[in-house]
N, C-alpha and C positions, 0 to 999 in steps of 0.2 A: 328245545325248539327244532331242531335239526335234522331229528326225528321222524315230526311232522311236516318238515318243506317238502318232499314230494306231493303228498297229500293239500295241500295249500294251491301247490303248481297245478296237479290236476282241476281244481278248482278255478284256475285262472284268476288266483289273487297273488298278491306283491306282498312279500312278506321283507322284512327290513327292523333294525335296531336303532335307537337314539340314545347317544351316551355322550355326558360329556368331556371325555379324553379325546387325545389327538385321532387325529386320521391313521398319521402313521402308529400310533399304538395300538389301534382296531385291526390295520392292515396286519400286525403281529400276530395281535391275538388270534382274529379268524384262521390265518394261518397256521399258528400252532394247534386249536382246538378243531382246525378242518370244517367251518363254516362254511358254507355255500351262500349265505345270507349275508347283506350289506349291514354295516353299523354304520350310520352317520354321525356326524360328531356337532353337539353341542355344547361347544366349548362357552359360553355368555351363559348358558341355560336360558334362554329365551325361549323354547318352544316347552321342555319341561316346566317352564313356570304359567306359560299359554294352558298346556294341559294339566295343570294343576299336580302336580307331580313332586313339587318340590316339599322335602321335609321343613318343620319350622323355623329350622335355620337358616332358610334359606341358601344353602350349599348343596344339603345332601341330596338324594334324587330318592324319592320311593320307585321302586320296581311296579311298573302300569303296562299293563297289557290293550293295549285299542286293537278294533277292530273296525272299517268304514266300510262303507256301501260306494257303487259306483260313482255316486252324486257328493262324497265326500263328506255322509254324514255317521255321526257315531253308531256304531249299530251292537258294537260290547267295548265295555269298561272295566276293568277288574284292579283293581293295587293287588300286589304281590304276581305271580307265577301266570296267573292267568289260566283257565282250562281251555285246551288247543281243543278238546273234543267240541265241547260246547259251542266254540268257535265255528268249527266247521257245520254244527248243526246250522245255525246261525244262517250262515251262507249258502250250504243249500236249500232253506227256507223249510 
């Protein structure tokens, strides 16, 4: 993904991560792997279980790629990796 944030920013979209580990173990990691992107932390899973995300155990998190529009509505979906290209097709229409 990292790769792609410039191209995101030019775009004037917010790019961001949801995981559920701490704050400060996101504030690690970005820091060690050189993110520039926020990971927020959902530690409950309540927003992964809102976005339907959660494996059947209920614990685990599938890897989901979204994508919204101004007005907050979905505009790409993807479980796993997510294509960044497709994405940006997406948003410049």
């Amino acid at each position: 993904m990292e790769e792609y944030k410039e191209k995101f920013d030019s775009e004037n979209t917010i790019v961001f991560a949801i995981n559920p580990a701490s704050v400060t173990s996101h504030e690690n990691y970005c820091s060690k792997k050189g993110f520039s992107f926020p990971i927020l932390s959902d530690s409950d899973r309540t927003i992964a279980a809102k976005f339907k995300a959660l494996k059947e155990n209920g614990k685990s998190i599938q890897r989901t790629v979204y994508a919204f529009d101004p007005e907050g509505k979905i505009i790409y979906a993807e479980q796993g990796m997510g294509n960044y290209d497709d994405i940006l097709d997406i948003i410049r229409g």
